[in-house]
N, C-alpha and C positions, 0 to 999 in steps of 0.2 A: 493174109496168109502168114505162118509161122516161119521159124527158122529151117526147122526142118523137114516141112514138107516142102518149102524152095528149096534146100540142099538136094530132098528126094527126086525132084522137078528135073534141075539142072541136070544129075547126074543122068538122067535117063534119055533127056534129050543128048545130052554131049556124048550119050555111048551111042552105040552103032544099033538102036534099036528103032522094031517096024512102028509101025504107023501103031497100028492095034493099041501096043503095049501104052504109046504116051497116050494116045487118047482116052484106053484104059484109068492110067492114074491118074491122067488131069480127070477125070469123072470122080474118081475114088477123093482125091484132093477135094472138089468141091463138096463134094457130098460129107466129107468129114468137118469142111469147114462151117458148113450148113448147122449140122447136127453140135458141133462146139458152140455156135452162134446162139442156137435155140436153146441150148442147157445155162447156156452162161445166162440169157435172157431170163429163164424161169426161176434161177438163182435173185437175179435183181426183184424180179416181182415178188418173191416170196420174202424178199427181205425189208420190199416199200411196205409190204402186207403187215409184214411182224411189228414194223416201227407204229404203224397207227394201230391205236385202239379202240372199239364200235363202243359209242357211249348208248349205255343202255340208260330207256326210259325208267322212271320208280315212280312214276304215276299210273302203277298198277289198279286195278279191282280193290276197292273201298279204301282208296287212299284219296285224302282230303283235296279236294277242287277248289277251294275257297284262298283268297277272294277268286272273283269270278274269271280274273284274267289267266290264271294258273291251268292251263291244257292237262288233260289228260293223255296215254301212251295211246298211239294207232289204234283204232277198231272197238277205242272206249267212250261212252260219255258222262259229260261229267250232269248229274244230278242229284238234285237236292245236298248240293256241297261234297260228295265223294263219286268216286270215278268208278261205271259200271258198264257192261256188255251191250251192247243196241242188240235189239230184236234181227234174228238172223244171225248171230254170232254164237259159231258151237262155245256149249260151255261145261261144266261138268256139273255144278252144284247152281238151285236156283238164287241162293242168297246175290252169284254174278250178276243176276239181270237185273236189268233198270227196271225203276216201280213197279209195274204189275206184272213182270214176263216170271214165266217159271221156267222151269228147263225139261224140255222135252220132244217127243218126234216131231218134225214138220211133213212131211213123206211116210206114209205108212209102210210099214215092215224096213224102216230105214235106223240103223246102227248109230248113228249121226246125231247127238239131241242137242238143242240150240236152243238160241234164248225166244219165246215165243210167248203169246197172249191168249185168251180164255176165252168165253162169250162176256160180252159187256165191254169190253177194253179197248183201246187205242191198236189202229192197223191201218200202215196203207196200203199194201198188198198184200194174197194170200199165205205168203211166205212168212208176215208176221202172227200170223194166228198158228197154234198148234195143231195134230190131228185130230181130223173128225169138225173142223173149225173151218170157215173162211170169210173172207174178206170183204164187210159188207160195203161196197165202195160210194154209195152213198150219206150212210154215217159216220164211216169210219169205225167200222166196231166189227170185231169177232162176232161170230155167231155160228151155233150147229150145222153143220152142212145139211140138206136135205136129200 
């Protein structure tokens, strides 16, 4: 508690007041000191926040993987020595996708295009083949839906 909400304290107990009143400002007292606590707190957070900085990945989309111990950023892989989108990762341009994915709907009439496979190519669930495509779970391969 501060100086002067114990000064405001004292005085009202030491005056000839009712009940109401102190219980009143003791409630007002905490409640101020609640809301000083929380402001000062979110001061402190924002200021641990500001000191550290989020190190961003640069093993973006066609940045070199080689040698092989060299990771690629979250949600990339690395192939054939440069870092590209795995099948199921919205992308915008096909050149993103790994080997044979182009980019395109996996969900008909969906806004969404991803990196995804053709008839012939590498799937293991139908989410990797594109529309009109699925997942023949015995070869592993896109093909026409029927």
């Amino acid at each position: 508690m501060d100086d002067l909400t114990f000064d405001r304290l004292a005085r009202l107990v030491s005056a000839d007041a009712s009940r109401r009143k102190v219980v009143r400002s003791a409630g007002a007292s905490a409640l101020g000191a609640l809301g000083l606590a929380a402001l000062l707190g979110a001061e402190e957070t924002r200021a641990k926040k500001d000191g550290k900085k989020k190190r961003r990945c640069k093993k973006t989309v066609g940045a070199s993987c080689n040698p092989p111990g060299k990771k690629c950023c979250r949600g990339l892989a690395c192939q054939e020595g440069s870092c590209c989108k795995k099948l199921g990762t919205k992308c915008t341009d096909g050149s993103e996708c790994c080997g044979t994915g182009i980019c395109d709907n996996v969900t008909p009439g969906s806004q969404n295009t991803v990196c995804c496979n053709l008839a012939g190519n590498f799937c293991s669930k139908d989410r990797d083949c594109c529309e009109g495509f699925t997942c023949n779970e015995d070869t592993n391969e896109c093909e026409l839906e029927t």
